[in-house]
N, C-alpha and C positions, 0 to 999 in steps of 0.2 A: 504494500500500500504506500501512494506518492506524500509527503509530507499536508502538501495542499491538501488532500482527502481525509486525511487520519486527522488533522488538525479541524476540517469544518463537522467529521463527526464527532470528534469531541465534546466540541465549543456548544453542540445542537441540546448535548446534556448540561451544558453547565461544566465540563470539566477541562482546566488547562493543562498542558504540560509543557516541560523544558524541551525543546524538541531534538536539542542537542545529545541530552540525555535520553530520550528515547530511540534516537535513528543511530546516534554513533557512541554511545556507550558501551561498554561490555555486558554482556550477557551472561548473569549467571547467578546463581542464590534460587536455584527456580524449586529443588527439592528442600524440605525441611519435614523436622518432627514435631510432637507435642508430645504431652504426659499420655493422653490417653493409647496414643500407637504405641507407645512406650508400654503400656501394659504387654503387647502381644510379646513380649522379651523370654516372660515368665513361659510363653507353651511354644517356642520356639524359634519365634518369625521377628526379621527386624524390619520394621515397616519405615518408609518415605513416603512422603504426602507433599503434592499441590495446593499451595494456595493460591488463588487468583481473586481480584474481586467482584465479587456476586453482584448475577443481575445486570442492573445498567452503570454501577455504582462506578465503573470506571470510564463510563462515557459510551462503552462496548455492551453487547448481551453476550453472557457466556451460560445463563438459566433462561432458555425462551418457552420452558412449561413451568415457572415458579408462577407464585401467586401473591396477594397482597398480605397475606399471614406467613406466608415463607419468607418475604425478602422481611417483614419484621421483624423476625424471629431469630431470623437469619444465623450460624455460629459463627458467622464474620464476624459479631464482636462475642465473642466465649474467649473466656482464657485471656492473655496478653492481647491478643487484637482487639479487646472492651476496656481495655485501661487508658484513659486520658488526663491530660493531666489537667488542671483545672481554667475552664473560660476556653482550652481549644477540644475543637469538634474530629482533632486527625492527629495519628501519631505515626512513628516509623513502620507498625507493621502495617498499618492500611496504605502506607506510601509504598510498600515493596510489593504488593499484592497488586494495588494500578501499574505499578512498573511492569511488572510483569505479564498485566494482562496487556500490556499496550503493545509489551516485544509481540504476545503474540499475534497482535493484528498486523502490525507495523511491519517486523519480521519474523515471518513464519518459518520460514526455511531454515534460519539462523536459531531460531528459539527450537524448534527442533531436533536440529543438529545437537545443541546444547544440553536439551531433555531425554536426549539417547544417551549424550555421553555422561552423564548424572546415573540417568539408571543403571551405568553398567559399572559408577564407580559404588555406589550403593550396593549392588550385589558380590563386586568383589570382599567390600568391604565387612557385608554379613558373614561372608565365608570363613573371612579370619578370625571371625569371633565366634562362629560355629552355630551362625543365623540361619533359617531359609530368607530368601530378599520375597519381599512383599511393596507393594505401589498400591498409590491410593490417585490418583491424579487428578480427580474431582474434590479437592477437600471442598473449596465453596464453588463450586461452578456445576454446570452439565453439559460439558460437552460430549460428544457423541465421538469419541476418541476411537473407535469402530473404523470410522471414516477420514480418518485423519493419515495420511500415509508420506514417510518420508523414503524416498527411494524407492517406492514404490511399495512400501512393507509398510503395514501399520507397527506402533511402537509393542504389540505382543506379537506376532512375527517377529522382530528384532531381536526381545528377547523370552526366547520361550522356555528359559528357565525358571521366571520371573510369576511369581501371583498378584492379577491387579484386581481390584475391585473399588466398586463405586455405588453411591447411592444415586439415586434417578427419580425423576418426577415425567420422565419421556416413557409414555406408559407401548409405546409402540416399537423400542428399542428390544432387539432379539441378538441379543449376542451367545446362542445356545449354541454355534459351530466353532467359538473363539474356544480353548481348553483353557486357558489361563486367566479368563475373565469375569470375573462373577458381578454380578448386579442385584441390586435389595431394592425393591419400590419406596420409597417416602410419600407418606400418606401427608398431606395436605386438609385445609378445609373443607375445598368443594371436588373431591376427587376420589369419593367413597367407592364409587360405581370401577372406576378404572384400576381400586386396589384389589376388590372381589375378584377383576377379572386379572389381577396379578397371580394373587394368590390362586384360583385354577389353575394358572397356568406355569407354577411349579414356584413361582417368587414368593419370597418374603418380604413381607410389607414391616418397615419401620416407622412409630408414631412415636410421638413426642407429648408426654403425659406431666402434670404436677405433683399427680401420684401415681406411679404406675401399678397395673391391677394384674392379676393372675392371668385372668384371659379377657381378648379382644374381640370384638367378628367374629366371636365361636372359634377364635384362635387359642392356644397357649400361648402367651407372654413370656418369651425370653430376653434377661438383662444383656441387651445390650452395650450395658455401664460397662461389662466384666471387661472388656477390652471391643477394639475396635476392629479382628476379624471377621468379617462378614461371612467373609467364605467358608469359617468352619463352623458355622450354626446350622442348627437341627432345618430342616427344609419343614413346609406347613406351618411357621410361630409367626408371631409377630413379634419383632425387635422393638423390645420397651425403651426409650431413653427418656431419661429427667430433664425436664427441658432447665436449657442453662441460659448465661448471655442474656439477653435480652428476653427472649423467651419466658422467662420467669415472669414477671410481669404482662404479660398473655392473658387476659382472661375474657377478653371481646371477640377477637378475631375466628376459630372455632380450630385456628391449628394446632393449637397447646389442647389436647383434648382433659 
């Protein structure tokens, strides 16, 4: 994308950038951790996560099935990305999060380039410490990473050693021929109808509770708190999570059930 273009969609949200720092900057900081991926330590897997920012929030759409109680709600700010410090409205992690989603509109090819070679420092890296490597690349976004191909390989072709998974609000999204990609529905507001027909159709649906209950939908409720695996939960539950962040204060919108 030409400066001129990246720059007027920007500006259509309200949002500026250095363009200097966007187009000839270095590229790079694109994987990180939290406490919670940190759990997965304990059953074996050392997990890396994307953050990007959610929705429009970077001028970009990288969630174009969220809703008005998701982007609320949103874990963009959970954890250090909700910390400010007093009178401003933005701090460094929501600045590396816009940086980031801008490389990827800006430069794709390059920001790719760079999320291969992350991944595969990330898996040497589990190896030394006697991890399986595990990727999350949706931390706050939905991209449809499926479709996304550099070299003609999507990034699980690359690397098919590799377990990625992701949560989704794209109820049409079928990645049953990928082996190394798993996907969990996020139940939403107004998108009851589309988690039913998740859940037939072999997905687990993750909702976001103040208190989470035994069972959901005529589901079992499994804690999803215990760690951030997706991939190794029971198939037919629903993933309970305590809503955090913002979320906590939820009690109009109908996402925080």
């Amino acid at each position: 994308m030409d400066k001129i273009r990246f720059q007027r969609m920007a500006s259509a949200h309200g949002v500026e950038y250095d363009l200097e720092e966007v187009f000839g900057g270095e590229i790079r900081g694109l994987l990180t951790t939290n406490q919670k991926v940190e759990k997965g330590e304990k059953a074996g897997w050392l997990t890396a996560i994307m953050h990007l920012s959610p929705a429009k929030a970077s001028g970009f759409q990288v969630c174009s099935s969220a809703t008005k109680g998701c982007e609320a709600a949103c874990l963009n700010t959970a954890g250090r990305g909700g910390i400010f410090r007093v009178g401003e409205a933005d701090n460094s992690i929501q600045r590396k999060r816009r940086l980031r989603t801008a490389w990827y509109f800006a430069r794709r090819n390059e920001f790719l380039r760079q999320l291969d070679s992350e991944i595969s420092t990330h898996t040497r890296r589990a190896a030394r410490k006697g991890f399986q490597p595990a990727v999350r690349l949706n931390g706050t976004s939905d991209i449809r990473w499926e479709t996304v191909k550099l070299d003609g390989k999507t990034l699980f072709e690359r690397h098919p050693n590799v377990v990625f998974y992701d949560y989704t609000k794209h109820s049409d999204r079928d990645v049953s021929d990928i082996p190394n990609y798993s996907l969990t529905f996020s139940l939403a507001e107004n998108n009851d109808s589309k988690a039913v027909e998740a859940l037939a159709n072999g997905l687990n649906v993750a909702a976001v509770f103040h208190t989470v209950p035994e069972t959901f939908m005529g589901r079992p409720v499994f804690d999803g708190d215990a760690s951030d695996l997706r991939f190794l939960d029971p198939s037919g539950v629903i993933v309970g999570l305590k809503a955090k962040g913002k979320a906590r204060q939820d009690r109009t919108s109908g996402f925080v059930r």
